[in-house]
C-alpha positions in Angstrom: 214.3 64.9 145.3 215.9 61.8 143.9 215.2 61.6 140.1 213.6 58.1 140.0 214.0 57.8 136.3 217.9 57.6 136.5 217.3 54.5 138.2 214.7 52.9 136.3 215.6 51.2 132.8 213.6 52.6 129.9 210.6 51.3 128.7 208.8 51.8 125.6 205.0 50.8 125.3 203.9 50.5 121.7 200.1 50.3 121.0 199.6 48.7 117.6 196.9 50.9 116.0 194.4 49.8 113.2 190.9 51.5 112.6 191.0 51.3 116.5 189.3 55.0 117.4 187.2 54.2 119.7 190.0 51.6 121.6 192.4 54.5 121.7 189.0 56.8 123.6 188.6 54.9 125.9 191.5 52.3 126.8 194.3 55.0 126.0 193.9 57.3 129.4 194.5 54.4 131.4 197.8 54.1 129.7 198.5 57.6 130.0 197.7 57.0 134.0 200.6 54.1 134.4 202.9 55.1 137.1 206.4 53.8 135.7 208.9 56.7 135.9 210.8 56.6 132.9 208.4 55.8 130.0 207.8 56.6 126.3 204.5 55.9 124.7 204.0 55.2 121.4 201.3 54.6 119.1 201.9 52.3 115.5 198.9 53.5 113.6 198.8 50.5 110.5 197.7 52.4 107.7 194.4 53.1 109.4 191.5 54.3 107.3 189.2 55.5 110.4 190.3 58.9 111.9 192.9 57.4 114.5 195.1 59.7 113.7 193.4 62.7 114.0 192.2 61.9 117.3 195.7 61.5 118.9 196.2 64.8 117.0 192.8 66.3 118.6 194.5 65.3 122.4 198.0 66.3 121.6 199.3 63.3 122.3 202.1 63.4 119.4 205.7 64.6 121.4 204.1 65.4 124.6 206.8 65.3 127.5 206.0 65.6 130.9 209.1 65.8 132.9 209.4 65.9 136.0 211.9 64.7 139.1 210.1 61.4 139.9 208.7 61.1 136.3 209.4 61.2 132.5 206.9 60.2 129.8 207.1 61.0 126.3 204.4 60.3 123.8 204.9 59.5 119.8 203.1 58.1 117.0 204.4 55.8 114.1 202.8 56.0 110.9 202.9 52.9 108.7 201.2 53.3 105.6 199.5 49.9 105.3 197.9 47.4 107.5 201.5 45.3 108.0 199.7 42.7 110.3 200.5 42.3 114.1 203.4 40.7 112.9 205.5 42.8 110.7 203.8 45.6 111.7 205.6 45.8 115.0 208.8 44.5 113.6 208.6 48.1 111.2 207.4 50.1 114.4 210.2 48.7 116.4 213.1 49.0 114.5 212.3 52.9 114.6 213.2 52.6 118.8 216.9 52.2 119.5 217.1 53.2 122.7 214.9 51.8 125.0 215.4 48.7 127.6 212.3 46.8 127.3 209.5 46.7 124.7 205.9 46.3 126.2 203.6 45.6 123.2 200.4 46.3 123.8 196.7 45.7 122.3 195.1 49.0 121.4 191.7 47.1 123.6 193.1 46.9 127.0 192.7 48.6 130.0 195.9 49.0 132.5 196.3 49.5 136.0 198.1 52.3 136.7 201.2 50.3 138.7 201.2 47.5 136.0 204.3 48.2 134.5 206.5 48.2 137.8 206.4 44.6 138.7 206.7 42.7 135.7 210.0 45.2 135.0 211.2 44.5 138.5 210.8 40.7 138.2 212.3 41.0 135.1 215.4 42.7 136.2 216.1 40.1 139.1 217.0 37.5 136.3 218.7 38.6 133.1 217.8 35.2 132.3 214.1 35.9 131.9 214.1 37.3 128.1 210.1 38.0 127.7 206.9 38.0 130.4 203.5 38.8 130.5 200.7 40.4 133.2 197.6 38.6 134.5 194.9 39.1 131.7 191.5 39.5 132.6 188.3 39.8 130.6 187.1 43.4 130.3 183.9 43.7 131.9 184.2 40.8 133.8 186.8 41.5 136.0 186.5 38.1 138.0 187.6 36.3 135.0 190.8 35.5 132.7 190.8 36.1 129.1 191.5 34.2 126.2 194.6 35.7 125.1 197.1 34.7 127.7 195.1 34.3 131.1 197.5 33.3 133.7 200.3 32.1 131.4 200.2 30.6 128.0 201.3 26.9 127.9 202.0 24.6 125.2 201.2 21.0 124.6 202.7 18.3 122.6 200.8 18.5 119.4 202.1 22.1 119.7 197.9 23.4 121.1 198.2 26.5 123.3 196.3 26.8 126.2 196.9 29.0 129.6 196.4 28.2 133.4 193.1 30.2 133.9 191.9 28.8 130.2 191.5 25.5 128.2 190.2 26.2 124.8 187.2 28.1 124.8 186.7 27.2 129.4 187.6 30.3 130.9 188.4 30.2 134.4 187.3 32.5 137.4 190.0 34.0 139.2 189.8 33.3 142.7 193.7 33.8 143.5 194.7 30.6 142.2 197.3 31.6 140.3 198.7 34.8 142.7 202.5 33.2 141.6 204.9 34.5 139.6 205.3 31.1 137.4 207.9 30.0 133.9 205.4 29.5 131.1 206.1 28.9 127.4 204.5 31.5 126.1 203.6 35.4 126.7 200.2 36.8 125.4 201.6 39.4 122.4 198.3 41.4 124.0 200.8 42.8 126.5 204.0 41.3 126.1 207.1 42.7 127.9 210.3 41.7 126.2 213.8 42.8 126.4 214.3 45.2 123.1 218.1 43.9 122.2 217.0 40.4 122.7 213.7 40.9 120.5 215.9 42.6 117.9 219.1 40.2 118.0 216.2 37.1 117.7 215.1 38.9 114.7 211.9 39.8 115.8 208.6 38.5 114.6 207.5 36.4 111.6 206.1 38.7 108.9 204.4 35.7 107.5 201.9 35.4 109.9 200.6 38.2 109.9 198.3 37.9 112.8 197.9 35.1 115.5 200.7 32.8 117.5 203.9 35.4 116.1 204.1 35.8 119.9 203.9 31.6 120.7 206.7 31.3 117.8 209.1 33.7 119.0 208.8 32.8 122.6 209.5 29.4 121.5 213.1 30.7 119.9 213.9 32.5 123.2 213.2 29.1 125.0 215.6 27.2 122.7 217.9 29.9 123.5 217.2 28.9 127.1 215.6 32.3 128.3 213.1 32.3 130.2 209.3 33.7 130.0 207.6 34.3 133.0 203.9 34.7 134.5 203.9 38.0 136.3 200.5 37.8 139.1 201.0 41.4 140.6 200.4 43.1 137.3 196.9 43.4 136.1 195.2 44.4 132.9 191.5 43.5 131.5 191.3 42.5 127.9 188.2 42.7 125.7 189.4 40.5 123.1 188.6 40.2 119.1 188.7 43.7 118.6 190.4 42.9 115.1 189.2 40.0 114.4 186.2 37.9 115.8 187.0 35.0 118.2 185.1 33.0 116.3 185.9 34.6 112.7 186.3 32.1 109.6 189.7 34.5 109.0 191.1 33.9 112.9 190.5 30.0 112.4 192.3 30.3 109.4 195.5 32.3 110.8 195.4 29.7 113.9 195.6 26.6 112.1 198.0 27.4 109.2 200.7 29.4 111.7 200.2 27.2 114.5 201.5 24.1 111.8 204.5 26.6 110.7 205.4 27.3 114.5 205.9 23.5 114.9 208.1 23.0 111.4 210.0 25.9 112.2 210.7 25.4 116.0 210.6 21.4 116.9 213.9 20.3 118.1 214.4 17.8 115.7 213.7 17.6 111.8 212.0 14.0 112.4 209.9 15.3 115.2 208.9 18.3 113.1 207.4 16.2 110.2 206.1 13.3 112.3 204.0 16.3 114.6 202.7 18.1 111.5 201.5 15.0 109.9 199.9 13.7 113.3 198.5 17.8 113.8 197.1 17.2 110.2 194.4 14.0 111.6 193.7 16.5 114.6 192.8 19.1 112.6 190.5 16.7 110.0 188.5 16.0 113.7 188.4 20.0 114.3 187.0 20.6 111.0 184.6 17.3 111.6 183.4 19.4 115.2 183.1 22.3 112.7 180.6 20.3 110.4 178.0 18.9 112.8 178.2 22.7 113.8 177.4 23.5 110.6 180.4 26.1 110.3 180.9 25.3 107.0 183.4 28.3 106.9 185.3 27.3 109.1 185.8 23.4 107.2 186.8 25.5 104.2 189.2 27.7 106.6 191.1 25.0 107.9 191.7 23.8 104.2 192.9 27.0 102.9 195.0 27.2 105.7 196.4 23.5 104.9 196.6 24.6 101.0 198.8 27.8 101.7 201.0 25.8 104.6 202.4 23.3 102.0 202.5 25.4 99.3 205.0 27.3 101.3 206.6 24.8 103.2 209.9 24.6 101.8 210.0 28.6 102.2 209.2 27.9 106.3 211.5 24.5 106.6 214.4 26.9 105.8 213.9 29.3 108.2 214.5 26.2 110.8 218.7 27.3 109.8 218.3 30.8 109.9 216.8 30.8 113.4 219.3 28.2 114.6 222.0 30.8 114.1 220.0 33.4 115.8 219.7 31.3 118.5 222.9 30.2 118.6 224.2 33.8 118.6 221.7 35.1 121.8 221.8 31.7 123.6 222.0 32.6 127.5 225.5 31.8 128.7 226.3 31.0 125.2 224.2 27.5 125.9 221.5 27.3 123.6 219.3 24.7 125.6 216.0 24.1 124.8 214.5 25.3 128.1 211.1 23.5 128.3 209.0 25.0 130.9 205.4 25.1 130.1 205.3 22.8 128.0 203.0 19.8 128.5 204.1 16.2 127.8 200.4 15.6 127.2 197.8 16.0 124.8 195.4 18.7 125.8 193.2 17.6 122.8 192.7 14.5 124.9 192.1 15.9 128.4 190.0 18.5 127.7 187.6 16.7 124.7 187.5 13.1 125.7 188.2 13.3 129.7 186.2 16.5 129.9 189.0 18.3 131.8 188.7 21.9 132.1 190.2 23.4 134.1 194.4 23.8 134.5 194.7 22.5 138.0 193.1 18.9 136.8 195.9 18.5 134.6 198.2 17.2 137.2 201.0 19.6 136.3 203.1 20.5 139.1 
């Protein structure tokens, strides 16, 4: 019998681990079900205080091999000893892979089909050009239904708001086929984000200083300057549950969001003009936010969206310098050696707009073709 695994680039999947137990019960065996011949598991515990560990331990999951002619998987865990953040905390965990292809990172809440691996890595190998890609993301549960954190394809708009096909701010879509494409977005959902490992590496990886929230929106957006591609995979399939860390609605996610989401657009707009003009114009969108926030009474969440203003300029210079950094990086990856700003999925419009004053919400209204 052929062995499969000789012709089927390596791929690591790397569960980010913290005080997750009960994630790793009962999402982990559907992981350990995935189909994809030539695999290596791994799970990046963050300084977990729960008994994480000891579970994996209690399975024998740690260096278990099963090797066979159509199928190698090899399981490992990574022990960081403190809670690094999504951020740096996968940049530490992945610097202790060298050899693998591709990089799936992977939310310790998330179920898996057990054949969602193979299409995204065969889409991906038709192109070189495609650096990063992400599954469809359903809502655990609710199977009819996309999830927050990615949906169909994470898109960008011009005030530098995410938003997905399948899901407009808090409107989340059923899913009736609609998007059954393999589409370009902007951005792909860090809850299961394949990406080439060299190119993550050579792009230097995530921002540490986020810590948590829109790391993966910033880095996509240096492998689009570098004119890569990230792509919408439909045929893969995984169901999300979503705020297993944090609360959707946490004062502490609100905070993250709006304070990375203004460094994402110093660091990454095109031009240095563009870049102060948009954080200046995101700063009166953001005075309306925390205005909705206040006839809500979510008085937290007014004093998160200051904190998160206070600590942006206080370290603004530190993030407007970063702008040169990256441009080498950039410069260094660029596909073809052309480092043009590829600008699929993102919108030319204000989704602010549509989706609170012309009551869009749904992607399709949006008029993007």
């Amino acid at each position: 019998m052929t062995n499969i695994s000789q012709h089927k680039p390596l791929v690591a999947v790397v569960i980010l681990n913290w005080n997750g137990r009960n994630f790793l019960e009962k999402f982990l065996p559907s992981v350990l079900a995935s189909t994809y011949p030539n695999l290596e598991l791994y799970v990046a515990d963050n300084g977990s205080s729960d008994d994480s560990i000891a579970y994996l331990q209690s399975i024998g999951f740690e260096n278990f091999t099963v090797s066979q002619s159509e199928k190698k998987v090899s399981n490992f865990i990574i022990r960081l000893a403190e809670n690094h953040g999504f951020a740096q905390g996968y940049n530490l965990a992945l610097q202790q892979i060298k050899h693998c292809d591709y990089f799936v990172l992977l939310n310790s809440d998330v179920e898996v089909s057990p054949s969602w691996i193979d299409p995204v890595i065969e889409l991906m190998e038709s192109d070189l050009q495609i650096g990063a890609a992400m599954p469809k993301i359903l809502m655990y549960g609710q199977d009819n239904l996309f999830e927050h954190a990615g949906a169909a394809g994470g898109w960008m708009d011009k005030w530098g708001y995410p938003f997905c096909r399948g899901r407009i701010f808090g409107e989340l879509e059923k899913d009736t086929g609609q998007y059954n494409d393999n589409a370009e977005i902007f951005w792909a959902s860090g809850a299961a984000m394949f990406v080439r490992a060299k190119l993550f590496n050579d792009l230097g990886g995530f921002d540490a200083d986020y810590f948590a929230h829109m790391e993966e929106i910033d880095f996509c957006w240096r492998l689009k300057k570098a004119n890569y591609k990230v792509m919408f995979c439909s045929e893969s399939k995984v169901w999300h549950v979503g705020g297993g860390t944090l609360p959707v609605e946490s004062p502490k996610k609100v905070y993250l969001n709006f304070r990375n989401s203004l460094t994402t657009l110093l660091k990454n707009k095109e031009k240095a003009t563009s870049a102060i003009g948009t954080v200046f114009f995101r700063l009166i969108l953001d005075g309306i936010a925390g205005g909705m926030f206040l006839t809500k009474g979510k008085f937290r969440h007014i004093l998160a969206i200051l904190g998160a203003h206070w600590h942006f300029f206080g370290q603004m210079s530190r993030h407007w310098k970063k702008r040169k950094v990256n441009k080498k990086l950039i410069e260094s990856v660029a596909w073809q050696g052309k480092s043009n700003f590829n600008a699929s999925g993102l919108y030319k419009g204000s989704i602010v707009f549509q989706h609170f004053v012309k009551k869009i919400k749904t992607f399709d209204k949006l008029g993007i073709k």
